[in-house]
Short mmCIF file of the C-alpha atoms (twelve columns), coordinates in Angstrom:
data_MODEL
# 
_entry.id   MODEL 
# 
loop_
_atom_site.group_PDB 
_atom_site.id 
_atom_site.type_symbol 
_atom_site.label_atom_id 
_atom_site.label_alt_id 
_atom_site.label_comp_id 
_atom_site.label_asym_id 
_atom_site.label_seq_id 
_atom_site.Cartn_x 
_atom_site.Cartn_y 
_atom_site.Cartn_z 
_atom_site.pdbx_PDB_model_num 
ATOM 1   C CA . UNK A 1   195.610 -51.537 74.800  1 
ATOM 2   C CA . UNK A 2   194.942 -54.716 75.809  1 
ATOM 3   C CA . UNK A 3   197.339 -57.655 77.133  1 
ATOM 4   C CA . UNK A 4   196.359 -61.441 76.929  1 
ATOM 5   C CA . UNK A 5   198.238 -64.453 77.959  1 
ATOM 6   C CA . UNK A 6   197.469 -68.126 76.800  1 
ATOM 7   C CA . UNK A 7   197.311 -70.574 78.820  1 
ATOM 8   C CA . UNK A 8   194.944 -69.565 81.775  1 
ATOM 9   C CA . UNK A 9   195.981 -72.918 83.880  1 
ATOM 10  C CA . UNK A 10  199.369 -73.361 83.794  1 
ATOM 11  C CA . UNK A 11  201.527 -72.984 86.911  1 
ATOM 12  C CA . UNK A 12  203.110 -69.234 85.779  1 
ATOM 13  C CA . UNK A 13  199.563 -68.203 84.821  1 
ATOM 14  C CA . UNK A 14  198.135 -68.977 87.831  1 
ATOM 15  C CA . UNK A 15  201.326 -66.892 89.693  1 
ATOM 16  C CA . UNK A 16  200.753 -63.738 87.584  1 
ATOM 17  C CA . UNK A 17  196.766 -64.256 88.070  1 
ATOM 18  C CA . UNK A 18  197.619 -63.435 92.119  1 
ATOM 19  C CA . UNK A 19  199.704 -60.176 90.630  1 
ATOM 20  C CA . UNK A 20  198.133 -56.894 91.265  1 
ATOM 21  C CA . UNK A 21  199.340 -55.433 88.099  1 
ATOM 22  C CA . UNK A 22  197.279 -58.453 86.109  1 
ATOM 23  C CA . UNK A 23  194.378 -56.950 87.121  1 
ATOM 24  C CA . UNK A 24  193.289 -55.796 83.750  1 
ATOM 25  C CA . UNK A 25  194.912 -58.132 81.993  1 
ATOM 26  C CA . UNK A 26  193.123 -61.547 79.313  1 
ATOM 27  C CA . UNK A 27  193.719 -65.041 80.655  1 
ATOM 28  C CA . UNK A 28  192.530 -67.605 78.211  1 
ATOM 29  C CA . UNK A 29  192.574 -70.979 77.417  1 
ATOM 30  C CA . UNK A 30  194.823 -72.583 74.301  1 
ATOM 31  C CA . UNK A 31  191.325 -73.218 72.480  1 
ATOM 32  C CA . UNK A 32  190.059 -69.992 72.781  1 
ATOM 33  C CA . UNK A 33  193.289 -68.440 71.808  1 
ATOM 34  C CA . UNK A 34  192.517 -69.381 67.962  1 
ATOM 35  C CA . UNK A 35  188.918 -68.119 67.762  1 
ATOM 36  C CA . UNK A 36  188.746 -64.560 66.601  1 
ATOM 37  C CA . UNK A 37  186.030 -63.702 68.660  1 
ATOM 38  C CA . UNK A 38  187.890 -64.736 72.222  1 
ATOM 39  C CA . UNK A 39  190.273 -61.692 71.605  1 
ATOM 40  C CA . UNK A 40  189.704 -58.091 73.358  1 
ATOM 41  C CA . UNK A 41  190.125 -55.905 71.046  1 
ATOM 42  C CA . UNK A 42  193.511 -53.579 70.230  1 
ATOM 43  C CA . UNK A 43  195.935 -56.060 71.812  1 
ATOM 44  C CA . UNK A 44  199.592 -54.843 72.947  1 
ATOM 45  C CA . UNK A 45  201.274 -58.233 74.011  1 
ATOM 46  C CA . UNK A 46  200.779 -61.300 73.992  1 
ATOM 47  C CA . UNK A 47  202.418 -64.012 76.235  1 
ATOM 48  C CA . UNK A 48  202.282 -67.645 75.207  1 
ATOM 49  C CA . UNK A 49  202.145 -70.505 78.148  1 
ATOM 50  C CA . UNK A 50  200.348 -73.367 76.137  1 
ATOM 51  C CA . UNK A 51  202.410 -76.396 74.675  1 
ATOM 52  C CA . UNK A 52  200.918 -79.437 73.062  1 
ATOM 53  C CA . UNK A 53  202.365 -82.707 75.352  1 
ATOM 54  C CA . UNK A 54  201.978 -84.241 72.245  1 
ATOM 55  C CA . UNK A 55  205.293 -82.664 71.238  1 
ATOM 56  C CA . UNK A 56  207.306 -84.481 74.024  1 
ATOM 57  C CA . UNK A 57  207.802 -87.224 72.290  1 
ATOM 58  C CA . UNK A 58  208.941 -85.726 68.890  1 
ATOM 59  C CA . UNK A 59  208.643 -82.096 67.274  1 
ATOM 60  C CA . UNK A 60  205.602 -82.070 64.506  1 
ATOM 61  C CA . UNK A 61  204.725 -78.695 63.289  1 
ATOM 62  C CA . UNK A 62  201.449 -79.699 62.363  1 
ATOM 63  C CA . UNK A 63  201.152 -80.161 66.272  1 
ATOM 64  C CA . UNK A 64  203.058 -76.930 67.536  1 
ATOM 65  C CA . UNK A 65  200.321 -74.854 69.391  1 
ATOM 66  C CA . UNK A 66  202.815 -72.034 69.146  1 
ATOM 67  C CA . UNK A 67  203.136 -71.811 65.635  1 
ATOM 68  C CA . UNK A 68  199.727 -71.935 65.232  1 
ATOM 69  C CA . UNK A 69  199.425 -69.041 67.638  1 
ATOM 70  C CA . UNK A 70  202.567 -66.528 66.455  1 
ATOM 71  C CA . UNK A 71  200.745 -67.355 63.306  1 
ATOM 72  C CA . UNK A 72  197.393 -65.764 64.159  1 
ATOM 73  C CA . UNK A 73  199.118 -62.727 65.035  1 
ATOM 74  C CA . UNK A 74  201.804 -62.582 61.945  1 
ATOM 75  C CA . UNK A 75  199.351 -60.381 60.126  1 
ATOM 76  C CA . UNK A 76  198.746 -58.041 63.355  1 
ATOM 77  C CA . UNK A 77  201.105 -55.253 63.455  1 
ATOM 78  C CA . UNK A 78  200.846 -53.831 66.590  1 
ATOM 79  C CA . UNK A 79  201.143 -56.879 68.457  1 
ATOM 80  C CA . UNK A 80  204.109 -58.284 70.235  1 
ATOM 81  C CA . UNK A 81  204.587 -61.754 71.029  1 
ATOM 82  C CA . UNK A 82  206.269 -63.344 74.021  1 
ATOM 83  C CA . UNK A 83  207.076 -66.918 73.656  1 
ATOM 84  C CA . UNK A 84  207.966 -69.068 76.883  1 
ATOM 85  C CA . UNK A 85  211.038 -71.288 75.981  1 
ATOM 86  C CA . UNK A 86  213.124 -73.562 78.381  1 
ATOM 87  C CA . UNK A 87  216.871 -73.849 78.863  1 
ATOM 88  C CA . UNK A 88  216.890 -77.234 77.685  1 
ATOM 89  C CA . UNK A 89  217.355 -75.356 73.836  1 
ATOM 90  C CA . UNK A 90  221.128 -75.456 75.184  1 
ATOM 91  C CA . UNK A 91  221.705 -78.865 75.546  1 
ATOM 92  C CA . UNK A 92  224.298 -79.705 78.158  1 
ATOM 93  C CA . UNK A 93  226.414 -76.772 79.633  1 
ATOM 94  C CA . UNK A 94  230.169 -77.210 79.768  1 
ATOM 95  C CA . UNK A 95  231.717 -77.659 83.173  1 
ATOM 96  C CA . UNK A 96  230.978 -74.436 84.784  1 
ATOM 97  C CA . UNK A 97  227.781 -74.832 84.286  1 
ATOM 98  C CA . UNK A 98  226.907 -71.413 82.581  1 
ATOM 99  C CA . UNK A 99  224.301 -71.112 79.788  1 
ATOM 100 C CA . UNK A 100 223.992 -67.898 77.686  1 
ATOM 101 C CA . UNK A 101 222.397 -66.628 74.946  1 
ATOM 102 C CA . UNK A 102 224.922 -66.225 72.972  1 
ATOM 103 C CA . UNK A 103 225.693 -70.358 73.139  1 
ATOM 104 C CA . UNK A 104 225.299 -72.177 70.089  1 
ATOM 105 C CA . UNK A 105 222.484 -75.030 70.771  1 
ATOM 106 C CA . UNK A 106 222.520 -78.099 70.682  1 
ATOM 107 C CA . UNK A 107 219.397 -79.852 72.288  1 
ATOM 108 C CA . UNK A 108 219.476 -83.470 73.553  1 
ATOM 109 C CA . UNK A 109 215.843 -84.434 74.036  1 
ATOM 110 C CA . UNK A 110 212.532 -83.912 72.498  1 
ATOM 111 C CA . UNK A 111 211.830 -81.314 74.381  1 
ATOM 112 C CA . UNK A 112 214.142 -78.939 73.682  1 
ATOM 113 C CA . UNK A 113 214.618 -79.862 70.093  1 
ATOM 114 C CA . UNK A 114 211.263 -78.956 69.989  1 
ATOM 115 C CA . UNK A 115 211.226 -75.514 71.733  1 
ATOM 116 C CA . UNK A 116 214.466 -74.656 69.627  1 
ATOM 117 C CA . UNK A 117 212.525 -75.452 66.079  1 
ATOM 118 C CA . UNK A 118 209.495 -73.191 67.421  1 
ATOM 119 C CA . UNK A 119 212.194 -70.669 68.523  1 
ATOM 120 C CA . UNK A 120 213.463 -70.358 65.153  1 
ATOM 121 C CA . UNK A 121 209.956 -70.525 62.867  1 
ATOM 122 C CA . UNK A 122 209.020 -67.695 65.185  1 
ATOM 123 C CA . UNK A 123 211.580 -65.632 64.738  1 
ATOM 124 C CA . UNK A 124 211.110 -65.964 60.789  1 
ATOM 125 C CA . UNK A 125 207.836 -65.235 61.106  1 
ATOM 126 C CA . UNK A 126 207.702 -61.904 63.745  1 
ATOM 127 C CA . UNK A 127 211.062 -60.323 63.607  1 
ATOM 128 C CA . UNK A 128 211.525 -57.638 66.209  1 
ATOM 129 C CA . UNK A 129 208.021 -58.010 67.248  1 
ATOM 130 C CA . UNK A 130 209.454 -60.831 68.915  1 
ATOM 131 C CA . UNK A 131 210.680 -62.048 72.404  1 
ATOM 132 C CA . UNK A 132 211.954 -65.208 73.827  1 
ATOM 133 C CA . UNK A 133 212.458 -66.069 77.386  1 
ATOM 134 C CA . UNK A 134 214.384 -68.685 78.445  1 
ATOM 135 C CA . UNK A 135 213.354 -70.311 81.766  1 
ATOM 136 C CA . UNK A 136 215.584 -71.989 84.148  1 
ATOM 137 C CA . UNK A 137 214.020 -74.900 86.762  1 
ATOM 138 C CA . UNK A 138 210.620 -72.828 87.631  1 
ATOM 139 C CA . UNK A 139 208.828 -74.271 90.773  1 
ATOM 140 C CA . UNK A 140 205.846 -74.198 92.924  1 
ATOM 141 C CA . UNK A 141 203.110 -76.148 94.261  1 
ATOM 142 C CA . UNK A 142 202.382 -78.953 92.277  1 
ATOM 143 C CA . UNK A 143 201.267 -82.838 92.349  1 
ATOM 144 C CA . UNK A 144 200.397 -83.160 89.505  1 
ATOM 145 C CA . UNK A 145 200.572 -86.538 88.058  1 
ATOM 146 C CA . UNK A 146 201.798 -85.490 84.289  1 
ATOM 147 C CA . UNK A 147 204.012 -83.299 84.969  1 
ATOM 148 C CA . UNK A 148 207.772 -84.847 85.165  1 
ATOM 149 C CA . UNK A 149 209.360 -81.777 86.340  1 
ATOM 150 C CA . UNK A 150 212.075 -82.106 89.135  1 
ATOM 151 C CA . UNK A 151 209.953 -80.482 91.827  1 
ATOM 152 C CA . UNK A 152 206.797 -81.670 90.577  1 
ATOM 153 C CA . UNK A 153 208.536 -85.352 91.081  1 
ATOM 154 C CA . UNK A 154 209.870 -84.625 94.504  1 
ATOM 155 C CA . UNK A 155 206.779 -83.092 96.490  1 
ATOM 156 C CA . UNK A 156 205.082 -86.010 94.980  1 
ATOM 157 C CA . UNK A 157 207.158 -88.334 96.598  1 
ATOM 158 C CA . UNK A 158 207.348 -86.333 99.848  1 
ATOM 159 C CA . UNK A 159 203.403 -86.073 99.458  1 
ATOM 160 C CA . UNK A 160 202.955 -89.967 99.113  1 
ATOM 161 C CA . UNK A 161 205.703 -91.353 100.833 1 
ATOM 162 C CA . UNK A 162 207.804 -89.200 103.337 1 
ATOM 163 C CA . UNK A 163 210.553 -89.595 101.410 1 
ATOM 164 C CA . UNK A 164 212.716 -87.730 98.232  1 
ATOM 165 C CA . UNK A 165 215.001 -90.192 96.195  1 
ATOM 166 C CA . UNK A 166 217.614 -89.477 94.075  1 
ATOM 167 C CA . UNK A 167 219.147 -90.718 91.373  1 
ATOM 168 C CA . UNK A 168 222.022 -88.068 90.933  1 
ATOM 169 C CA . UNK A 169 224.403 -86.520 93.401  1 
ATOM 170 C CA . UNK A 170 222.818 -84.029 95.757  1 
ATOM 171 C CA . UNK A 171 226.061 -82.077 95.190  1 
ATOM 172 C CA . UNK A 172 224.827 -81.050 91.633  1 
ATOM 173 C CA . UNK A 173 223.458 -77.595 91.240  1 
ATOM 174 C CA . UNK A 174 220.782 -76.480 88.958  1 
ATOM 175 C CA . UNK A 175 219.250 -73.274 88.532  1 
ATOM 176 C CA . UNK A 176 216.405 -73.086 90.269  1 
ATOM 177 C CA . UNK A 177 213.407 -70.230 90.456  1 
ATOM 178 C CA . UNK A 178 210.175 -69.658 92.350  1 
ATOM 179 C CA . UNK A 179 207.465 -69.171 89.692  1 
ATOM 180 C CA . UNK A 180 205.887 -66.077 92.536  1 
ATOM 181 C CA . UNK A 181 209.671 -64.548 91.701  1 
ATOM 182 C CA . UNK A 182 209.282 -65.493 87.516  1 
ATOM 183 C CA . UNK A 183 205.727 -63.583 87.376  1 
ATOM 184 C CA . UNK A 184 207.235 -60.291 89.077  1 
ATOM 185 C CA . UNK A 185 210.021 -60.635 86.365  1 
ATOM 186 C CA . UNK A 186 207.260 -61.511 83.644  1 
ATOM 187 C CA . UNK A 187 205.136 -58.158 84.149  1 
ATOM 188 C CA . UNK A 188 207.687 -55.623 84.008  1 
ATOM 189 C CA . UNK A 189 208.899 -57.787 80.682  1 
ATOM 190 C CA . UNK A 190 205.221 -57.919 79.581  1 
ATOM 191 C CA . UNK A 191 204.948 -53.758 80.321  1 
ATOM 192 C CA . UNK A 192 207.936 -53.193 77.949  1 
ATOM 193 C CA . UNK A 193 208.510 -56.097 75.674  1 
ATOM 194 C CA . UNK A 194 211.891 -55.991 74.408  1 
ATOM 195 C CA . UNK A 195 212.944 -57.808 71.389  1 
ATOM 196 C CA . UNK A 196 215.648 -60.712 71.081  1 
ATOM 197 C CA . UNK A 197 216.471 -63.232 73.508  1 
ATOM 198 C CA . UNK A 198 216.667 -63.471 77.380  1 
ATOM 199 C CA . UNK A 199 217.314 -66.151 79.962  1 
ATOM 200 C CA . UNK A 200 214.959 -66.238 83.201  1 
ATOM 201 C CA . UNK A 201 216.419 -67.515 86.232  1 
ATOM 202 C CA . UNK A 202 218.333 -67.369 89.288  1 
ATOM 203 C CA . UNK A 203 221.613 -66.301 88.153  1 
ATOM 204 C CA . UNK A 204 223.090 -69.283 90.108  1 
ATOM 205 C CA . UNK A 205 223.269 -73.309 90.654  1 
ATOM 206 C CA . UNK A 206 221.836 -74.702 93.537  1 
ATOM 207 C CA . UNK A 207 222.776 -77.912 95.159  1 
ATOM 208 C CA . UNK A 208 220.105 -79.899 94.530  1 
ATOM 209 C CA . UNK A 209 220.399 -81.785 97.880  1 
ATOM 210 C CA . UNK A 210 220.113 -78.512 99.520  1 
ATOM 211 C CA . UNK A 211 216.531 -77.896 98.193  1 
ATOM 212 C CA . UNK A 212 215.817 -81.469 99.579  1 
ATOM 213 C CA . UNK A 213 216.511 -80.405 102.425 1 
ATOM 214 C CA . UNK A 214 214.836 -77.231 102.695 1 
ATOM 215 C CA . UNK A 215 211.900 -78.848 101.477 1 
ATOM 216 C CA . UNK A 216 212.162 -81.678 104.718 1 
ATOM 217 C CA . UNK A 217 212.622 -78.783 107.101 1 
ATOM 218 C CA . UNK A 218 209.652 -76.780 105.722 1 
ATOM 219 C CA . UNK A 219 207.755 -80.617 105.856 1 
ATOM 220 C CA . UNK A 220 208.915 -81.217 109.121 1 
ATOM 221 C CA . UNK A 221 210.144 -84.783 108.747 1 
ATOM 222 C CA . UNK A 222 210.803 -87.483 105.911 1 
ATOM 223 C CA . UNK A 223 213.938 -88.701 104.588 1 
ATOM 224 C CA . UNK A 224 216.113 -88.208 101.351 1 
ATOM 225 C CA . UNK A 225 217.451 -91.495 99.583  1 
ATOM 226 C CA . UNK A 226 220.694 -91.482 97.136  1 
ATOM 227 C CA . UNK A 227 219.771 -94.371 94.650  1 
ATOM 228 C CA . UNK A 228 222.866 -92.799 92.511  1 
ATOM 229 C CA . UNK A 229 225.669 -90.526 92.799  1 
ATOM 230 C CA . UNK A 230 226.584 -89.438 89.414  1 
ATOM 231 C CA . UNK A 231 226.990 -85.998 88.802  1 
ATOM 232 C CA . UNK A 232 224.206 -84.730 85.266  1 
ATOM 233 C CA . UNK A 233 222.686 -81.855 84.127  1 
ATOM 234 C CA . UNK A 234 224.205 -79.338 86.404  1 
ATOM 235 C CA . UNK A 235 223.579 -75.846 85.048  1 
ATOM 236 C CA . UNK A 236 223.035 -72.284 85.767  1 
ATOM 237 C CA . UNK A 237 221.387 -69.108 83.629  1 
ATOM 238 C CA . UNK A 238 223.589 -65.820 83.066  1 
ATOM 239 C CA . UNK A 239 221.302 -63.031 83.434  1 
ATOM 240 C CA . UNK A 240 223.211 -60.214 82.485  1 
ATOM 241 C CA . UNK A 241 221.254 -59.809 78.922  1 
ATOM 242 C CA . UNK A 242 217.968 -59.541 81.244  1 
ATOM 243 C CA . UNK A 243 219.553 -57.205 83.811  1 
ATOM 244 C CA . UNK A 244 220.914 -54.688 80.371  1 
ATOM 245 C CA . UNK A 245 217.116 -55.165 78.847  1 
ATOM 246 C CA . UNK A 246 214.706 -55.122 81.808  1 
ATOM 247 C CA . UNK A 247 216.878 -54.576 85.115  1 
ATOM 248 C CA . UNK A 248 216.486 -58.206 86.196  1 
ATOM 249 C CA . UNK A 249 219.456 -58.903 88.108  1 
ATOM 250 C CA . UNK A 250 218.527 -62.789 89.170  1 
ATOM 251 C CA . UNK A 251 217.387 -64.295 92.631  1 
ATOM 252 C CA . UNK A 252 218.610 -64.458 96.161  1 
ATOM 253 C CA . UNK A 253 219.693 -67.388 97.794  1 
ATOM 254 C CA . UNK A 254 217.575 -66.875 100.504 1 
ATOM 255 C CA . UNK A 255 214.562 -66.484 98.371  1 
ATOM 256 C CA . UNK A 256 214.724 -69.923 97.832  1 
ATOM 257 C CA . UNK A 257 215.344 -71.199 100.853 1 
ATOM 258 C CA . UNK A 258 212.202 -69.113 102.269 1 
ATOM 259 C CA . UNK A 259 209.739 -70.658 99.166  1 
ATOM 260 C CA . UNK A 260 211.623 -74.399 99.835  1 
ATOM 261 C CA . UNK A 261 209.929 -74.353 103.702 1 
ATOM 262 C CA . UNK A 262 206.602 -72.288 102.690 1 
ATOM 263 C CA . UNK A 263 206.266 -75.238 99.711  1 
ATOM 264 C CA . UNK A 264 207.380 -78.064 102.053 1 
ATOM 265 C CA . UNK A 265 204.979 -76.658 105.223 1 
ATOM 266 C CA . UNK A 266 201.928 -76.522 102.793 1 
ATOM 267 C CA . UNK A 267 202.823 -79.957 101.618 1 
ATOM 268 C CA . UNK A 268 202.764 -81.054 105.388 1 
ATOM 269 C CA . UNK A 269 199.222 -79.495 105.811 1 
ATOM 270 C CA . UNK A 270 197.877 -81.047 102.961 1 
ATOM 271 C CA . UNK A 271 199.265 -84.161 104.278 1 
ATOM 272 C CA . UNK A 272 197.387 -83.621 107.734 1 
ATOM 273 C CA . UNK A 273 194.194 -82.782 106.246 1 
ATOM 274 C CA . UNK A 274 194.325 -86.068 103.763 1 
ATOM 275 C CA . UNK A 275 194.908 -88.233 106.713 1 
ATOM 276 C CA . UNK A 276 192.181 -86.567 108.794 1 
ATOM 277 C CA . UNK A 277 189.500 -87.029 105.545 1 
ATOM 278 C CA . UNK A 278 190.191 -90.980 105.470 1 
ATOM 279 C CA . UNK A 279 189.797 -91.208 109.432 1 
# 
């Protein structure tokens, strides 16, 4: 039985590509996820990573990638679906910062009304055959110019300009996870997909000026600028429906740490090796 995940570029795809368990695994692209003849045949799971930018800026079904997908397998009975949500469904956490599944939602940008609409059309349309994961702040390496991600914004700046600004107290904490850390969790969830709900992250907030400055060390230099220091969007994931469904108990604090310098020292050689290339 076969297992295919869409979205063959993304940043998680590319971490469980590098898995040793993907080996056998389908990676393909959101276009030829919707051509019959792109499919191996007797698929098991499938695990969703495409979303239409398009979406961003309002929630269109005619647009939603994902509906068109959990669609092509509605009438497939042996197939399970894993969709990829976001913790932004929530909407602001109260003021200890936990977010559970349990929570009623309440969304405050496009984004996450979005995911939560898909959520919902997806669970009419694949019942138990359904799971959706709920990720907290995944990271990796990434300079990408579209993407408007916290870390994706900060190694950009480091990248270009030595320096990380702020525009929020570095004494907020967020939830953050490694995506090398999410694709361990996402195989043994892909190996036995278990229906309902489950949050993906660290278990924990994070100050967020402490990954600044784990990210200098690894960098070896730079500078972090406060522009602001009002306290948003601090948050963290309760795992304990993961850990009862899949044995995921949530990060270590010193896992991040450790992927904060190895990010931060790459940056750095990347750096070097731009500088050398212009002379």
């Amino acid at each position: 039985m076969s297992i295919v995940v869409v979205g063959s570029t993304s940043l998680i795809s590319r971490a469980l590509q590098e898995r040793p368990e993907t080996a056998g695994w389908h990676f393909i692209g959101h276009r030829q996820a919707l051509d019959e003849d792109a499919w191996p045949d007797k698929v098991r799971v499938v695990l969703n990573l495409a979303y239409n930018p398009a979406l961003r800026n309002g929630y269109d079904p005619a647009l939603d990638f994902e509906l068109a997908l959990a669609r092509r397998v509605e009438h497939l009975p042996d197939v399970h679906y894993i969709m990829a949500s976001s913790r932004m469904v929530y909407g602001p956490a109260d003021s200890d910062g936990r977010l559970h599944e349990e929570r009623v939602l309440n969304p405050v940008n496009p984004y996450g009304v979005g995911k939560a609409l898909t959520e919902n059309a997806l669970s009419q349309l694949l019942g138990p055959r359904l799971t959706i994961v709920r990720l907290s702040n995944i990271f990796g390496y990434e300079l990408d110019d579209s993407r408007r991600n916290f870390f994706a914004m900060v190694l950009r700046s480091l990248f270009i300009s030595q320096r990380i600004v702020f525009d929020m107290s570095p004494f907020v904490e967020r939830d953050f996870l490694p995506v090398e850390v999410l694709a361990r969790w996402l195989v043994r969830v892909i190996e036995a997909p278990v229906p309902g709900i489950f949050n993906l992250g660290a278990g924990f907030g994070t100050p967020t000026g402490r990954i600044a400055q784990w990210l200098l060390e690894g960098f070896g230099g730079g500078e972090l600028l406060i522009n602001d220091m009002r306290e948003v969007d601090a948050f963290w994931l309760d795992m304990q429906a993961a850990e009862r469904a899949f044995g995921i108990t949530g990060a270590k604090p010193n896992w991040l740490k450790t992927h904060c310098h190895v990010l931060g020292a790459r940056l750095r050689q990347e750096h070097r090796l731009l500088k050398e290339k212009r002379g």
